[in-house]
KEVEXPA-719533 format. One record per residue (C-alpha): residue number from 1; x, y, z; residue in one letter. Coordinates in nm, 4 decimals. Example, Ala and Ser with C-alpha at 12.3 -4.5 7.8 and 13.67 -1.06 7.14 Angstrom:
BEGIN
<sedo 1; <1.2300; -0.4500; 0.7800>; 'a'>
<sedo 2; <1.3670; -0.1060; 0.7140>; 's'>
//
This chain:
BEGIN
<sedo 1; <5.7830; -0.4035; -2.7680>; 'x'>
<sedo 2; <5.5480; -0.1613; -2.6305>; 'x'>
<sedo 3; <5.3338; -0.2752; -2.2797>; 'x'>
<sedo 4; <4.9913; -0.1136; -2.2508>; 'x'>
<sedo 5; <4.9046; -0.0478; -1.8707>; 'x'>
<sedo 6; <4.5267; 0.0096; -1.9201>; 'x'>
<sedo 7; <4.3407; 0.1804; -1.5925>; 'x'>
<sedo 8; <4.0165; -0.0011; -1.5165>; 'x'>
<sedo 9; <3.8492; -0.2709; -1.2713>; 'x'>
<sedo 10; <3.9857; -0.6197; -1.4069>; 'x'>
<sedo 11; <3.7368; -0.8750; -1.4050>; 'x'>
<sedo 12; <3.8734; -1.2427; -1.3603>; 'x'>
<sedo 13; <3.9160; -1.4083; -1.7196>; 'x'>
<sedo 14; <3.7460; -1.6952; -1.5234>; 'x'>
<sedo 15; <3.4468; -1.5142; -1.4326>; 'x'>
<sedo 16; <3.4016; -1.3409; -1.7731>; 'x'>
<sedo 17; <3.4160; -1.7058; -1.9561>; 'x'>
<sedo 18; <3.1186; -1.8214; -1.7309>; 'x'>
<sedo 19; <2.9470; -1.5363; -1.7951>; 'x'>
<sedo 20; <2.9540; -1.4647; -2.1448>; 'x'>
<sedo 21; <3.1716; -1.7983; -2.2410>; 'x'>
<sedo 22; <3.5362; -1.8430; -2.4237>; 'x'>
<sedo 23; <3.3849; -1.7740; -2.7658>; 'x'>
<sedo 24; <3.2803; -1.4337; -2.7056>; 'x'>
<sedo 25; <3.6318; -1.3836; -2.5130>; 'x'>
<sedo 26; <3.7972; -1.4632; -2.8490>; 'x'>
<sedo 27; <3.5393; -1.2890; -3.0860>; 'x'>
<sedo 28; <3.6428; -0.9355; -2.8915>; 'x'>
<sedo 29; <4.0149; -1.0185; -2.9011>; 'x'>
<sedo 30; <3.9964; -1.0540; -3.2626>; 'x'>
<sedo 31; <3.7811; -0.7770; -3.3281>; 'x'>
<sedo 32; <3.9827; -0.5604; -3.1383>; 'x'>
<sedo 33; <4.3044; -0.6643; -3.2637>; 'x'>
<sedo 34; <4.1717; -0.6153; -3.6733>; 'x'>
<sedo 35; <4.0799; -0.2479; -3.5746>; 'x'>
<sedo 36; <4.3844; -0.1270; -3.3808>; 'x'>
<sedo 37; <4.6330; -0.3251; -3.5320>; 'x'>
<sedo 38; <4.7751; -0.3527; -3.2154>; 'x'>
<sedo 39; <4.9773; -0.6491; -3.0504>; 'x'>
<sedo 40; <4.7072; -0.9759; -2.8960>; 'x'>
<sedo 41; <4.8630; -0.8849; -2.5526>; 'x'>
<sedo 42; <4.8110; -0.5462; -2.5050>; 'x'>
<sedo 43; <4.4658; -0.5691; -2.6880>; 'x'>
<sedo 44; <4.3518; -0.8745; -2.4310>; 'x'>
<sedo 45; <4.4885; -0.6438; -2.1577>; 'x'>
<sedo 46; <4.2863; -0.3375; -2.2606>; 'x'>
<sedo 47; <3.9586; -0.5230; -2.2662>; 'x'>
<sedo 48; <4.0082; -0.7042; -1.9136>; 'x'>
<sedo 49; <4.0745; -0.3485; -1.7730>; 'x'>
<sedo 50; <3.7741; -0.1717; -1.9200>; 'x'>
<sedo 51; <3.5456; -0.4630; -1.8356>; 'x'>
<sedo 52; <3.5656; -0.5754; -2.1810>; 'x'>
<sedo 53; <3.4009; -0.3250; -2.3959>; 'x'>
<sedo 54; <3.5452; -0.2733; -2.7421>; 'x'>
<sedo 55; <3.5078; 0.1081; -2.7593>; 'x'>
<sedo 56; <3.6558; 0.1959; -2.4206>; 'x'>
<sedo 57; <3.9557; -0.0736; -2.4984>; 'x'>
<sedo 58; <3.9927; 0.0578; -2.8317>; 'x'>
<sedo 59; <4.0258; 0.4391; -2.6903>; 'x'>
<sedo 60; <4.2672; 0.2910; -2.4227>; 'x'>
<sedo 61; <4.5120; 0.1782; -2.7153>; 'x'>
<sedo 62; <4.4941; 0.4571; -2.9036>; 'x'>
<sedo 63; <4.5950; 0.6985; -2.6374>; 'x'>
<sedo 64; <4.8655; 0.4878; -2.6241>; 'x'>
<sedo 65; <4.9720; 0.5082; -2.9214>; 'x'>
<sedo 66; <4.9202; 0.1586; -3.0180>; 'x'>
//
């Protein structure tokens, strides 16, 4: 199993569902996880450490090699 340690400021999952709410939390997971392919872990990992933008998180993976 590979373990992505992504480099970024982690905002809490708490404060990102009151700001944006759970929906949109799940919508990115899902998104994320159809383009990369990669496991939900690392992909939810990669967005809470680059504040939750797709295109940085996706980057993140890739250099990874996931």
């Amino acid at each position: 199993m590979h373990q992505v340690a992504c480099v970024g400021a982690r905002p809490s999952s708490r404060w990102f569902a009151a700001a944006t709410g759970g929906a949109s939390q799940t919508a990115l997971i899902k998104q994320l996880r159809e383009k990369s392919g990669a496991p939900i872990s690392d992909v939810k990992k990669c967005l809470e450490a680059n504040e939750w933008d797709l295109e940085k998180a996706y980057e993140a993976l890739r250099k990874r090699g996931l």
